[in-house]
N, C-alpha and C positions, 0 to 999 in steps of 0.2 A: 103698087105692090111692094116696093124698097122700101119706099116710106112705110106701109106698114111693119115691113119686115124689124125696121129701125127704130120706131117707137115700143114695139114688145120688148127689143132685147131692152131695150133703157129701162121700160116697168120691169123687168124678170129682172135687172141686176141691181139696180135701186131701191126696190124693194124689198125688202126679205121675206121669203114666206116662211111657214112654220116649221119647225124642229122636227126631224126624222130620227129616230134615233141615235141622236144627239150630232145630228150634222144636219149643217143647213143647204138645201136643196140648191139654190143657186149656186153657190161654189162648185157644187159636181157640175150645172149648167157653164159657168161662166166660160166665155171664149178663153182660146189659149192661144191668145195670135201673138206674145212675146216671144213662145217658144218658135214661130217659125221665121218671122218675120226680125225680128232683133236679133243680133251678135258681133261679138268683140276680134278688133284683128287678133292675133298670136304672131310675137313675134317670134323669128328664129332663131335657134340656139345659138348661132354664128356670128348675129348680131349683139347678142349679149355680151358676148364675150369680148365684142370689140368694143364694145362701151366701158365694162370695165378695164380693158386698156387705155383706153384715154384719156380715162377719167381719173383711174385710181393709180392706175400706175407710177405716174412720175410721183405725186407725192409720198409713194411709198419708197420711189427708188432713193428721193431726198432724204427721208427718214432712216434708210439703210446705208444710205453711203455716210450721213452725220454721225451714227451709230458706228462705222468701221471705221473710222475717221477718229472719234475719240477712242474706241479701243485701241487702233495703233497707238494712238499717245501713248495713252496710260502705259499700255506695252513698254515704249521708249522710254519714257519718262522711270517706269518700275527696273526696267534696264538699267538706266545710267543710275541709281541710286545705289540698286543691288553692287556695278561693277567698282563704284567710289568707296563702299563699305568693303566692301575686297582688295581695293589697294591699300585704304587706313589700317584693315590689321595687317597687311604685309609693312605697310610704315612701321607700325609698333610694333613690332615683331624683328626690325631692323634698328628699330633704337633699343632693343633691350640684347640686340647681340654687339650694335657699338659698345655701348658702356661697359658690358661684360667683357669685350674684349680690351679694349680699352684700360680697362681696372689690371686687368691682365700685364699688359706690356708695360706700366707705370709699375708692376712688382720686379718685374723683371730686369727694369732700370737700377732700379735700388740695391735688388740684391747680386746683380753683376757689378756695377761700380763698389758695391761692398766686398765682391768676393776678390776682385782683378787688385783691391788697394791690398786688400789681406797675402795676396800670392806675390805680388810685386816688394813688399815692407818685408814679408819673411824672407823673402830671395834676398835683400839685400842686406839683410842679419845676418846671414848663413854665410854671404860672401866675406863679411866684416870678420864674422869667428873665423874663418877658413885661411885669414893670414897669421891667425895666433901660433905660435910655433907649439905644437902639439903631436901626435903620433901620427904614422902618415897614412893611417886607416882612418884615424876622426876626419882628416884633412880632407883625402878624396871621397869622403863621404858626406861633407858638406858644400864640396866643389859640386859636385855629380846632383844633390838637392837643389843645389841654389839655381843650376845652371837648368835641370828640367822646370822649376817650378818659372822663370824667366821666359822659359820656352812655351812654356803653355802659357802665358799673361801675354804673351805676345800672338799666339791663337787667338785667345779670347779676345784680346784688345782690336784684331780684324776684324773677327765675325762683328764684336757691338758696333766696329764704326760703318762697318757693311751696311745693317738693319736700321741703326741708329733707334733703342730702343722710346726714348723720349721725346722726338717726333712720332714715335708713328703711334702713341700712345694720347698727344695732342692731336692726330690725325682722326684718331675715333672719339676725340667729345667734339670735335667740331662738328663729325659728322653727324652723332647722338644730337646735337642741337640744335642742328639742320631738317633732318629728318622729326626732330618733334616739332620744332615750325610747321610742317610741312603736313602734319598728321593734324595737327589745329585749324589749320587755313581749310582742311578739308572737312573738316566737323562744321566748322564757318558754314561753310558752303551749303551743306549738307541744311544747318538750320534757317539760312536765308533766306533762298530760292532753291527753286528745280535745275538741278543738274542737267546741261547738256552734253552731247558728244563730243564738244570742245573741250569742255571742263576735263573730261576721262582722259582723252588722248593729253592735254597739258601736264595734266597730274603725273601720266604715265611716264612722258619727255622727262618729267623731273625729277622722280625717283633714280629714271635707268640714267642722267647725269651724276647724281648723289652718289650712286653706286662707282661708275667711273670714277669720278674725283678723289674718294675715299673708298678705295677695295680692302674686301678683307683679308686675303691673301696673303702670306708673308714673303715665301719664294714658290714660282715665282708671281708678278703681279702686281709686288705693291710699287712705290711710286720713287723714284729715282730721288735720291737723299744728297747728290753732288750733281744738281745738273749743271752743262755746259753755258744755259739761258737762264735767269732769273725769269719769272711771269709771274703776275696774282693771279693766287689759287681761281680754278673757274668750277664751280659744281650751279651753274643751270642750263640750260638747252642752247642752244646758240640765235635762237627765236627769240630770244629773252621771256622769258614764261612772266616778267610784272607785269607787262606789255596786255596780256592774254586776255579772251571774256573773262574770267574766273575774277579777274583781281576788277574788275571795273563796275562803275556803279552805272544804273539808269539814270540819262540823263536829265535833268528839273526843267532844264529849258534850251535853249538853240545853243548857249556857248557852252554848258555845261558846267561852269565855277570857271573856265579858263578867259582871258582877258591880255589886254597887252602888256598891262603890267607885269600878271604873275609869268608869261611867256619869259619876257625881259630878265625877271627875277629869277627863272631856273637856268636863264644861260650864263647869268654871272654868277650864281653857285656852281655849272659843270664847267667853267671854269677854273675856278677856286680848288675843285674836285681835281681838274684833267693836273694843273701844277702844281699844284703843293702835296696836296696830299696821296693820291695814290704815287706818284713820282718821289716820292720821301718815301715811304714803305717799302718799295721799291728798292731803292737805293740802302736801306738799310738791312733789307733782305740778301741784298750781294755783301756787304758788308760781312754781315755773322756768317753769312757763306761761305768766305774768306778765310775767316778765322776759326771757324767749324772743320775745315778741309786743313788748316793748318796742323793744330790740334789730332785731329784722326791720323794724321804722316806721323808726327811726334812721339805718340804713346806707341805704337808698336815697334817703330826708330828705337827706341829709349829702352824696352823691353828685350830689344834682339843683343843692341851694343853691351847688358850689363850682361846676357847669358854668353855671350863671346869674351866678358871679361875675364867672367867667374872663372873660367877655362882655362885661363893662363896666372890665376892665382896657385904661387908658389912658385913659378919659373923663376931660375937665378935674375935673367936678364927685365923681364916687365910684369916682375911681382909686386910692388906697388901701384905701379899704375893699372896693374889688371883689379887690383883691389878697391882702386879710387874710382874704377868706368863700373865695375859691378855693383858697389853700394851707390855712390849716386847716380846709376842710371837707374836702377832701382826706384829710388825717393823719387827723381824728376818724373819718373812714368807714372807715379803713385799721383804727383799733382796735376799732370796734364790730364789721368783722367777723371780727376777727381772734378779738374776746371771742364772738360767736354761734356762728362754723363751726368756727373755730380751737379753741376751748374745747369745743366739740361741746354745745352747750345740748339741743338738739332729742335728743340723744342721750338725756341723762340726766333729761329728761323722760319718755322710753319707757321708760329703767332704774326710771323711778320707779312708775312706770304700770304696770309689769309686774311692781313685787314687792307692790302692793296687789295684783295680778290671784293671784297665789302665796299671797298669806293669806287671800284672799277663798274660792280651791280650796280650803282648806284648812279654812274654815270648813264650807261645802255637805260636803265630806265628812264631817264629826264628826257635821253636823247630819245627814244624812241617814241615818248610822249608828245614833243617836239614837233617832228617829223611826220607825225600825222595831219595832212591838213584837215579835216573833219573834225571839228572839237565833240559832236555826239559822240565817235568812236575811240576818243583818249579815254581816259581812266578821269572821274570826278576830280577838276581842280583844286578845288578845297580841300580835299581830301587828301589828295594827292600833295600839296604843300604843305598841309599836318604831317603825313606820314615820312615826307625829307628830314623837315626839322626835329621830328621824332629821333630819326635814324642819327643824325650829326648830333642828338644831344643840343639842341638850341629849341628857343622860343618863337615862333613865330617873326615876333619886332628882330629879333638878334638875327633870324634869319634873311629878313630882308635889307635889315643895314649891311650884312655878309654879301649882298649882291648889289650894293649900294656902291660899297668898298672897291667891289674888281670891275669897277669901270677901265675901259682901256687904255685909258692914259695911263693909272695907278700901274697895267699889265706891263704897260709897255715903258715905264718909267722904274720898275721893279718894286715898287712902295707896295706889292700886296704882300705883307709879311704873316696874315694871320690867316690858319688852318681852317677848313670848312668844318671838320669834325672836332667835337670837345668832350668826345665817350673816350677814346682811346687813339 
């Protein structure tokens, strides 16, 4: 009976019988034993959701942490760019009120040494007419002339040796020249490579040193014009800012350009550096000090003695000689300030001050090049002994016969007679 059951359905589904109104009758016959018999699991929403955690998640979390990872960069990176372009216009901005100021106190030189020679030359006319024997109205009234105009050349002649107008007016180009180094080196930078947080804070050390060294201020503030110590001038951080990332190159290979020779080579240049030459500038810096401080006693000296002479022009008893202390105290105050402001002493005391302060930089950076045992982390050797011999004014070969020269026998036999620097 199964068997027959099983061979009709085989004829009824394998056969097609005829067309009913356009449907085939088997189809409405055909078993439906998929619908009860077959079906698929369903998974649970619970487990979906753990698949995509395990699956998808980490590399998404990699892809988002890459992603906040160069955003901060750039963030930092857009940072330090922004804050270097912000201290470059504060640079330029600080060289264009040195030189302005600057231009300033170099008129103020001129026309106080012009005006102090014109009050001091008249006062000592006046005292000159003042013994002619004439009515004794003209007389005390060129006594009472000579003797204020004396008086105040003797003001005047403190206050300029106070300020000392021709240092402090060398004071603001060194530092106009400093600060435009300083505003290049950051442009430098700027087009090289990516600025780091070192770079900012470096820059910043050495602004806010520039500023110390050479203040604008006049009183008070500005910079002691008769000190007790001689020192070269120092306007950089006391880190020594050559030393810094900023100034150093990547290095090509394990030594860097550095070797035992060139090691060798920069200790007998900061040699050559530490005795002769900054210790000469030095020394010549006390020197016009010397005679700068001489000089400033002398003119207001010379100024006071002819207005106390003028004063006693006409007494029976030291009418000549009041006559002879008021015209030539007169004249000699006329030259001493003409040799002080006129000559610009106080000037070439800061010139001098300041090229010990340029060989002293110049030492702290060899040494400190030195001192690094890690040659990756010095500054490029090569580089590095271009930019010496650059700074001394020498050639490479002249550089290194220069270190050839201060062997220690030569030190210590005193045969080193020649200067490491040949600019100035």
């Amino acid at each position: 009976m199964a068997a027959l059951q099983a061979s009709g359905l085989l004829s009824s589904s394998s056969i097609p019988s005829a067309p009913c109104h356009g449907r085939f009758v088997a189809v409405l016959h055909a078993p439906k034993l998929w619908k009860n018999h077959l079906s698929f699991p369903k998974l649970p929403i619970g487990n979906v959701e753990e698949f995509n955690t395990h699956i998808r998640n980490p590399l998404q979390i990699k892809i988002e942490t890459q992603r906040t990872a160069i955003e901060r960069s750039d963030g930092d990176m857009i940072a330090n760019v922004t804050k270097l372009y912000a201290i470059a216009e504060a640079v330029a901005d600080r060289v264009e009120m040195h030189m302005n100021i600057g231009e300033q106190r170099n008129n103020w030189n001129n026309l106080l040494v012009n005006s102090i020679n014109g009050i001091t030359l008249t006062a000592a006319t006046m005292a000159g007419l003042s013994a002619i024997p004439t009515g004794t109205t003209s007389l005390l009234a060129l006594k009472i002339s000579s003797a204020l105009l004396n008086s105040a050349a003797t003001g005047l002649l403190l206050l300029v040796n106070k300020i000392q107008p021709s240092q402090l007016a060398e004071e603001q180009r060194n530092a106009a020249r400093l600060f435009r180094q300083l505003h290049t080196e950051i442009q430098t930078t700027l087009a090289l490579r990516t600025p780091t947080p070192m770079d900012v804070k470096d820059v910043m050390e050495r602004v806010l040193a520039l500023d110390k060294a050479y203040p604008l201020p006049l009183l008070p503030g500005m910079l002691e014009k008769f000190p007790a110590t001689v020192e070269p001038a120092r306007w950089w951080p006391s880190n020594n800012s050559e030393s810094s990332e900023s100034q150093k190159v990547p290095a090509q290979n394990n030594t860097n350009g550095w070797s035992g020779k060139l090691e060798d080579e920069m200790r007998g240049v900061l040699e050559v550096l530490r005795r002769k030459d900054t210790a000469e500038y030095v020394r010549l810096s006390k020197f016009v000090l010397k005679v700068n401080r001489i000089l400033a006693v002398s003119g207001p000296l010379l100024t006071g003695l002819a207005a106390l002479g003028t004063s006693f022009v006409g007494s029976p008893s030291h009418g000549s000689w009041a006559v002879l202390v008021g015209v030539a105290g007169g004249g000699l105050a006329s030259i001493v300030n003409t040799l002080e402001h006129g000559g610009q002493v106080g000037m070439v005391f800061e010139m001098y001050r300041n090229c010990a302060g340029f060989y002293r930089l110049l030492e702290e950076s060899i040494e400190s090049n030195l001192k690094e045992r890690e040659t990756h982390k010095r500054e490029n050797g090569e580089l590095f002994e271009m930019k010496v011999a650059l700074q001394l004014g020498r050639s490479l070969s002249e550089l290194r016969n220069l270190a050839a020269s201060s062997s220690s026998k030569n030190i210590v036999e005193g045969g080193m007679a020649e200067f490491a620097g040949k600019l100035f």
